[in-house]
C-alpha positions as CSV (number, residue, x, y, z in Angstrom):
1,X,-18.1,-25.0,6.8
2,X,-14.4,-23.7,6.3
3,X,-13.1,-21.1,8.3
4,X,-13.0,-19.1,5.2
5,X,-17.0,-19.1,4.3
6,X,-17.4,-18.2,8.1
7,X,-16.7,-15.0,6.8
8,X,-19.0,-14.9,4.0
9,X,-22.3,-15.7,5.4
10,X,-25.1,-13.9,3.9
11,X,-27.5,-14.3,7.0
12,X,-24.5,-12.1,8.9
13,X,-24.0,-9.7,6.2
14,X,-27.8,-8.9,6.0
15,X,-27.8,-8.2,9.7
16,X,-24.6,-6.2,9.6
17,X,-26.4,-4.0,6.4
18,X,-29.4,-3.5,8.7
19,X,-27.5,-2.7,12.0
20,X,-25.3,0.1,9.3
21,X,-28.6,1.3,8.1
22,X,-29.9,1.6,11.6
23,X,-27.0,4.1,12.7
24,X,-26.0,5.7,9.7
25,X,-28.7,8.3,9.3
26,X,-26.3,10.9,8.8
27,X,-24.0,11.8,5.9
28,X,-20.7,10.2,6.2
29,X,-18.2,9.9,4.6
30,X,-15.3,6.7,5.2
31,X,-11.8,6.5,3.2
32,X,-10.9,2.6,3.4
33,X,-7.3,3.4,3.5
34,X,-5.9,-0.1,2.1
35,X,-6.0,-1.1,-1.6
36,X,-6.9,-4.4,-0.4
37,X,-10.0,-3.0,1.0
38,X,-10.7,-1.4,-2.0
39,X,-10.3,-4.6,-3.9
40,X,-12.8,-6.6,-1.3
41,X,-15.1,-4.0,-1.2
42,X,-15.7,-3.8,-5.0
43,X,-15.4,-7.5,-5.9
44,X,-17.8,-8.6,-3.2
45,X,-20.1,-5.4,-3.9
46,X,-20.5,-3.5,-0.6
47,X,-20.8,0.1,-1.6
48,X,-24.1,-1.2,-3.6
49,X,-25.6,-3.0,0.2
50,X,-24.3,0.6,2.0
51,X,-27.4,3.1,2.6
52,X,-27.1,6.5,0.6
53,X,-25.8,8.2,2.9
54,X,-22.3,6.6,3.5
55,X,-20.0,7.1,0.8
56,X,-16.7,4.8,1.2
57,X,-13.3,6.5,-0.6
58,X,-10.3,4.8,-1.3
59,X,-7.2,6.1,0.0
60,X,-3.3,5.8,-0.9
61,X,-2.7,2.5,0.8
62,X,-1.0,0.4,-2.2
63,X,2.5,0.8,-2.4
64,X,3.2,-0.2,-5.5
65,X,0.8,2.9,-6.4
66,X,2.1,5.3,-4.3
67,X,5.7,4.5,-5.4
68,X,6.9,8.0,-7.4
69,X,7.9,8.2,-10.8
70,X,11.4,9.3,-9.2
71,X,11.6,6.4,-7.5
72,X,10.8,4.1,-10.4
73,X,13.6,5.4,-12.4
74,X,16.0,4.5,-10.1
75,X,15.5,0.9,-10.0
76,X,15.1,1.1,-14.1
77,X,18.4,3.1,-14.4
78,X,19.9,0.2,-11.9
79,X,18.7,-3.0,-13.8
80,X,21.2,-0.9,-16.8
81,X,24.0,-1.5,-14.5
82,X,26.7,-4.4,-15.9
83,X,26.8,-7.7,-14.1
84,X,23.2,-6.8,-11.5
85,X,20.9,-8.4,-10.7
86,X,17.2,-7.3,-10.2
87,X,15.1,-8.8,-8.3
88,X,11.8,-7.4,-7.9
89,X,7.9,-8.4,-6.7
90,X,5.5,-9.2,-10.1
91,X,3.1,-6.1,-9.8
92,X,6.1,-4.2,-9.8
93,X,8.2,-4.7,-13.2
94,X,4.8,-3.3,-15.4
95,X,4.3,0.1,-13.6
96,X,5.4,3.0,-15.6
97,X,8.3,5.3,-14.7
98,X,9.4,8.3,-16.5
99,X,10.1,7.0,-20.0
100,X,10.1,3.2,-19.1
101,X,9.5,0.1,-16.7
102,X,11.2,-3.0,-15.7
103,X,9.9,-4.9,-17.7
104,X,10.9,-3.2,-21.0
105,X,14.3,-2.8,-19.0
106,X,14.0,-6.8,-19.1
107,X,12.9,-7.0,-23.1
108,X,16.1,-4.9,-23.6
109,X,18.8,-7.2,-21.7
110,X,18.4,-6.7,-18.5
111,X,18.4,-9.6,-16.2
112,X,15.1,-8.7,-13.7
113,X,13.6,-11.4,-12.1
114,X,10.3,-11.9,-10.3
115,X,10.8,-13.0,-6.2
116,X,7.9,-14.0,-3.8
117,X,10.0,-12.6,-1.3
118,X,13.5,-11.7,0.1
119,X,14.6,-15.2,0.7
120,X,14.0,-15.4,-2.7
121,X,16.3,-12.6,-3.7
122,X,18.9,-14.1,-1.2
123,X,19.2,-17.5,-2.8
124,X,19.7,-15.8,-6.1
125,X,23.0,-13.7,-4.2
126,X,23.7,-16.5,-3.2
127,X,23.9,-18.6,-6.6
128,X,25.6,-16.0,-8.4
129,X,28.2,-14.7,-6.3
130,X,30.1,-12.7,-9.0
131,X,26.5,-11.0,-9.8
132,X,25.1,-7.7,-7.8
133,X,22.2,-8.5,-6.7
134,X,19.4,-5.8,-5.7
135,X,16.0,-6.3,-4.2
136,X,13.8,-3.4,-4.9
137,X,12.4,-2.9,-1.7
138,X,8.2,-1.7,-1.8
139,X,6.0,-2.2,0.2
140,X,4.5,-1.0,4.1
141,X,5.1,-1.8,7.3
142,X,4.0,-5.5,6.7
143,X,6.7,-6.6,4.0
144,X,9.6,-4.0,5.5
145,X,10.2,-6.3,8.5
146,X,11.6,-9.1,6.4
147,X,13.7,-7.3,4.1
148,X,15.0,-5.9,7.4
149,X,15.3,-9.4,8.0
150,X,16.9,-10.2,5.2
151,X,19.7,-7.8,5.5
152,X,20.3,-9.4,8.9
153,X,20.6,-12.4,7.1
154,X,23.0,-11.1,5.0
155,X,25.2,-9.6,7.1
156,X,25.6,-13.3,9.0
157,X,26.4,-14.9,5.5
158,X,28.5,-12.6,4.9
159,X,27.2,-11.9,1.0
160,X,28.9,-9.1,-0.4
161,X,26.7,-9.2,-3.1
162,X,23.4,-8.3,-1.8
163,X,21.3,-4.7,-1.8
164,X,18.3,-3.2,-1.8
165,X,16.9,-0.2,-2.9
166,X,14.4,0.6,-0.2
167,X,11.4,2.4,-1.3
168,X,9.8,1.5,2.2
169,X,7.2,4.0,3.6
170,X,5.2,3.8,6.8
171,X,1.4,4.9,6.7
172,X,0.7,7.0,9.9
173,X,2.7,9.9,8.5
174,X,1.0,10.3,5.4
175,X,-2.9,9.9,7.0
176,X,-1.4,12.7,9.4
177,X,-0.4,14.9,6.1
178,X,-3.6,13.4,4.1
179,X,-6.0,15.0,7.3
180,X,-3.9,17.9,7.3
181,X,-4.5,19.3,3.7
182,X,-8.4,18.9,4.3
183,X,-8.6,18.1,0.5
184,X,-10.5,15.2,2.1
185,X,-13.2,15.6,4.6
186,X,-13.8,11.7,6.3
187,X,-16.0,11.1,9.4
188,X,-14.3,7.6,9.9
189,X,-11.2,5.5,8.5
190,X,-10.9,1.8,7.8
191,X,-7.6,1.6,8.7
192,X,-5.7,-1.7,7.2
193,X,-5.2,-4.9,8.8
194,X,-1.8,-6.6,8.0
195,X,0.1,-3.0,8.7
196,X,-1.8,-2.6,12.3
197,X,-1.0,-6.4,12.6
198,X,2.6,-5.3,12.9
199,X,2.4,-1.4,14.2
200,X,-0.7,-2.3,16.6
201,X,-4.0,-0.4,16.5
202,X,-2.6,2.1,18.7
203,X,-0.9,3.4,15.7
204,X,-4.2,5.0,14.9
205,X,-4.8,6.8,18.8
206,X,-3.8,10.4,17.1
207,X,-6.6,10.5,14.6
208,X,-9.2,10.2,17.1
209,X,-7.3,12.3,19.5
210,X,-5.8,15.1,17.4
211,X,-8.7,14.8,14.3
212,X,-11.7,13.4,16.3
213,X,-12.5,10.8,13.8
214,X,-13.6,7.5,14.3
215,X,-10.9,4.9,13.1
216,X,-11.7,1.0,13.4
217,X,-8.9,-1.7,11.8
218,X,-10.6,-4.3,9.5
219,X,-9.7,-7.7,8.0
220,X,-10.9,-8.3,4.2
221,X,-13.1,-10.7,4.7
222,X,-16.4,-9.2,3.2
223,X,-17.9,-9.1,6.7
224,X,-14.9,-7.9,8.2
225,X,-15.6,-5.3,6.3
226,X,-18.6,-4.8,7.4
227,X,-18.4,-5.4,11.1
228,X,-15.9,-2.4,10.4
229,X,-18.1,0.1,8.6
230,X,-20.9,-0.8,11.5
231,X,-18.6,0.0,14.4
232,X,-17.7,3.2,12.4
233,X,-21.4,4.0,12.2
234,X,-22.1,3.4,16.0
235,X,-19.3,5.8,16.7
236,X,-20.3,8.6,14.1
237,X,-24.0,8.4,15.5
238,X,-22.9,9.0,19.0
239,X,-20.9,11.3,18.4
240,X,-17.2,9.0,19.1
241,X,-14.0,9.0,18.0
242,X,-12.0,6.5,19.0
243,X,-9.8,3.4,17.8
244,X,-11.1,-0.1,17.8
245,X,-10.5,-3.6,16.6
246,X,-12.7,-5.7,14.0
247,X,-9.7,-7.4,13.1
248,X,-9.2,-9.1,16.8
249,X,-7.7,-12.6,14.9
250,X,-4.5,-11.1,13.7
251,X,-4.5,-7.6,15.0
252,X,-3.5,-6.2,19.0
253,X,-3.1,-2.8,20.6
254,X,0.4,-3.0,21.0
255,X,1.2,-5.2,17.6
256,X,3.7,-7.4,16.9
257,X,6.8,-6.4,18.8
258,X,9.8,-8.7,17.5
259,X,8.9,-7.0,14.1
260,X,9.0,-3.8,15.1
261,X,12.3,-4.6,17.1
262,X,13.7,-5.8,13.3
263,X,12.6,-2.8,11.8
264,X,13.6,-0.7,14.2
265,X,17.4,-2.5,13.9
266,X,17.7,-2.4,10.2
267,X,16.0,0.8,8.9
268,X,15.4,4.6,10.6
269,X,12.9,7.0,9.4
270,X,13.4,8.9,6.3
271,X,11.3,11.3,4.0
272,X,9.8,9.9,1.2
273,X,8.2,10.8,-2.1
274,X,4.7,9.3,-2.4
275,X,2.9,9.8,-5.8
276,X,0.3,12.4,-5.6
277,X,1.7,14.1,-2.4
278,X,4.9,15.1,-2.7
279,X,8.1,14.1,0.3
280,X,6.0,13.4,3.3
281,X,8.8,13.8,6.4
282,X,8.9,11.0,8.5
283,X,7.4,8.3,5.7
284,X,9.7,6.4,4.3
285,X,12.7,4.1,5.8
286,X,16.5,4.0,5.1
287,X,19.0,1.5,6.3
288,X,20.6,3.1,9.3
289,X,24.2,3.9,9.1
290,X,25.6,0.3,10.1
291,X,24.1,-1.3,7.3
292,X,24.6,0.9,4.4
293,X,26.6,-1.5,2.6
294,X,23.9,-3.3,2.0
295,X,22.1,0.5,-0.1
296,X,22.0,0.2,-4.0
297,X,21.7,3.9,-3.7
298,X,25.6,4.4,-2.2
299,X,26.9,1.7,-3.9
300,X,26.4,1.8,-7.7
301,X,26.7,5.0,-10.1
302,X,23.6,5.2,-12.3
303,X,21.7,8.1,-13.4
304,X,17.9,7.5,-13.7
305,X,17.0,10.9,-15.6
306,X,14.8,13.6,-15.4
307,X,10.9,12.5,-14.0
308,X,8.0,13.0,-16.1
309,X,4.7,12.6,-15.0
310,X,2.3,10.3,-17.8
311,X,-0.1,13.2,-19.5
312,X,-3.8,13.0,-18.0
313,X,-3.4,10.1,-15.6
314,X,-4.8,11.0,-12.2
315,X,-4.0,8.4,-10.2
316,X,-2.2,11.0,-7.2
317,X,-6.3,12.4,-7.2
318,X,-7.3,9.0,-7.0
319,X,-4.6,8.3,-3.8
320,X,-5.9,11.3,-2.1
321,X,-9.1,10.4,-2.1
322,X,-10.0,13.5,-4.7
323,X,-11.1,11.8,-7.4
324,X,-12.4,8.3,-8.6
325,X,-11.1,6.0,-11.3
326,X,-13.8,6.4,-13.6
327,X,-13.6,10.5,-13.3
328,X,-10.2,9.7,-15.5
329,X,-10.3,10.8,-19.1
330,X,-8.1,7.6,-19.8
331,X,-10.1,5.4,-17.9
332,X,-11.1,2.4,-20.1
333,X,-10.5,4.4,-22.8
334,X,-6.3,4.4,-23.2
335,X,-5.5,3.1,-20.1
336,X,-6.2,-0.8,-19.4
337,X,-4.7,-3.7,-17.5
338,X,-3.3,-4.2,-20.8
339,X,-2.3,-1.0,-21.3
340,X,-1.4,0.9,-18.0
341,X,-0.8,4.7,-18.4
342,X,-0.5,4.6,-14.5
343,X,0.2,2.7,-11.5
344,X,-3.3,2.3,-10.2
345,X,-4.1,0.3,-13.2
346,X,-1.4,-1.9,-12.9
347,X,-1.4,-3.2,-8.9
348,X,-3.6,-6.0,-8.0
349,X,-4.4,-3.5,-5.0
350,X,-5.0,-0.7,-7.5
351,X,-8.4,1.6,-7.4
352,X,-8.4,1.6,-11.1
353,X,-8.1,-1.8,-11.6
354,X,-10.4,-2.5,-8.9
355,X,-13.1,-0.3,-10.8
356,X,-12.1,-1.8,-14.1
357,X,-12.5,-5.3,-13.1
358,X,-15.5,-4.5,-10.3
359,X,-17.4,-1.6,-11.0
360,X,-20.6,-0.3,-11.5
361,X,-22.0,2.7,-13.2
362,X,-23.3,4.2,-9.8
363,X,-20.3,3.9,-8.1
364,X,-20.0,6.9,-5.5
């Protein structure tokens, strides 16, 4: 057996379902947080095992779908700047902005490259020294630590010709402002397990303290998952809220601290503008004052236009939690893998493409 299918046994999983039916006699409703999660729980068909009255929701935990239309323009307007670079992760260069997207910024003359990572986008200052080279920075609290790294990198090779555009945002802020609009009303949150890998599961202590609801991390292993929604069903049944672990291979209380130090080094807390919700304060990172000559935003001139919003796509509904994929007008209709009218269709962590590839007429 590999340590892989340990995770997948179908004896386990039918006495997890049983243990979830046991407890979860009330009505409850549990927002998996993390596109990921979303993802697992569709392709492995979880919400079909779940008994009737738990209702899972996704939340706004992909960054790439999250990332504002005002956001998106600036890297597009950047890739038009003479003699840069882009350098940029795959799901990123189809997502729409405004009026265009990387990859048409690419069709057009641009040079935009795909990366696997930062290093990547070093090597590439590196190679092409009379060449700006910017990275656009997405992504949470798991990828932020080595582009922080990166810049640190940087700054030891002296390269000159290295930036990012950071587009970084943290996740406790925005469960805080999520709970606090009450658009949403969740009795438990699968909270993710690479960002609590980094930021610790005592990241999560204020929504059982300040909200009372029951918050337990989870891998993405399909019992992981369920381990996860059973802990949450325990808790809701006796009336808890508290934060625990079903992630205990790669997650602690207190995290992992020489990433956090990094962070901490390179970038400060900023607002940011996350699709659907407007700035959130406090979400998003900059690169503190010592570093800023390593900011695309102060060091090139380039105008990325007026932000417009794509007619009829919901996907800020779908981030909050409001609405489902399959409530979209466009939904298999207009918008595709192939054709994307919106970011959610586009991310391999997106809801939409998660119920385009995964779902089932009586999804809930």
């Amino acid at each position: 057996m590999t340590e892989l299918s340990s995770f997948r046994q179908s004896d386990m999983a039918k006495g997890l379902v049983e243990s979830i039916k046991r407890h979860a006699l009330k009505e409850a409703r549990y927002m998996e947080f993390c596109g990921s999660h979303t993802v697992a729980v569709m392709r492995n068909g979880l919400r079909q095992l779940l008994p009737k009255t738990l209702t899972l929701t996704s939340g706004p935990g992909c960054p790439v779908c999250v990332t504002d239309n005002s956001e998106l323009d600036k890297a597009i307007a950047l890739a038009q700047v003479p003699d840069v670079i882009i350098t940029s992760f795959g799901d990123m260069i189809r997502v729409p902005g405004s009026h265009s997207n990387l990859q048409e910024a690419k069709a057009n003359g641009s040079d935009v490259r795909v990366v696997y990572s930062p290093l990547d986008a070093l090597q590439i200052a590196r190679t092409n020294p009379y060449k700006s080279v910017i990275f656009i920075a997405v992504g949470f609290e798991t990828t932020a630590p080595t582009v922080a790294a990166s810049i640190l990198q940087a700054k030891q090779e002296g390269l000159n010709n290295y930036y990012i555009l950071s587009l970084h945002k943290v996740c406790p802020p925005v469960i805080k402002a999520l709970l606090d609009s009450g658009e949403v009303n969740l009795q438990g949150l699968i909270c993710p397990g690479h960002v609590s890998a980094v930021i610790g599961a005592k990241a999560w202590d204020f929504i059982a303290k300040d909200y009372g609801i029951p918050c337990v991390v989870a891998g993405f292993e399909p019992l992981d998952i369920l381990q996860c929604i059973d802990m949450l069903a325990q808790q809701t049944a006796k009336g808890e809220a508290r934060v625990e672990i079903a992630y205990k291979r790669s997650v602690t209380h207190n995290g992992n601290i020489t990433a956090q130090r990094i962070l901490e080094q390179v970038f400060q807390p900023a607002a940011a503008s996350w699709r659907g919700m407007g700035d959130v304060p406090g979400s998003g990172l900059k690169l503190r004052p010592e570093f800023s000559a390593y900011d695309a935003e102060l060091k090139f001139d380039f105008d990325p236009g007026p932000t417009k919003i794509q007619k009829g796509c919901i996907c800020g509904e779908v981030l909050r939690g409001v609405k489902i994929p399959t409530e979209c007008k466009l939904f298999r209709k207009v918008c595709t893998p192939l054709n994307p009218i919106g970011p959610c269709m586009v991310s391999s962590e997106g809801s939409c493409a998660a119920y385009y590839h995964y779902g089932e007429s009586n999804d809930r």
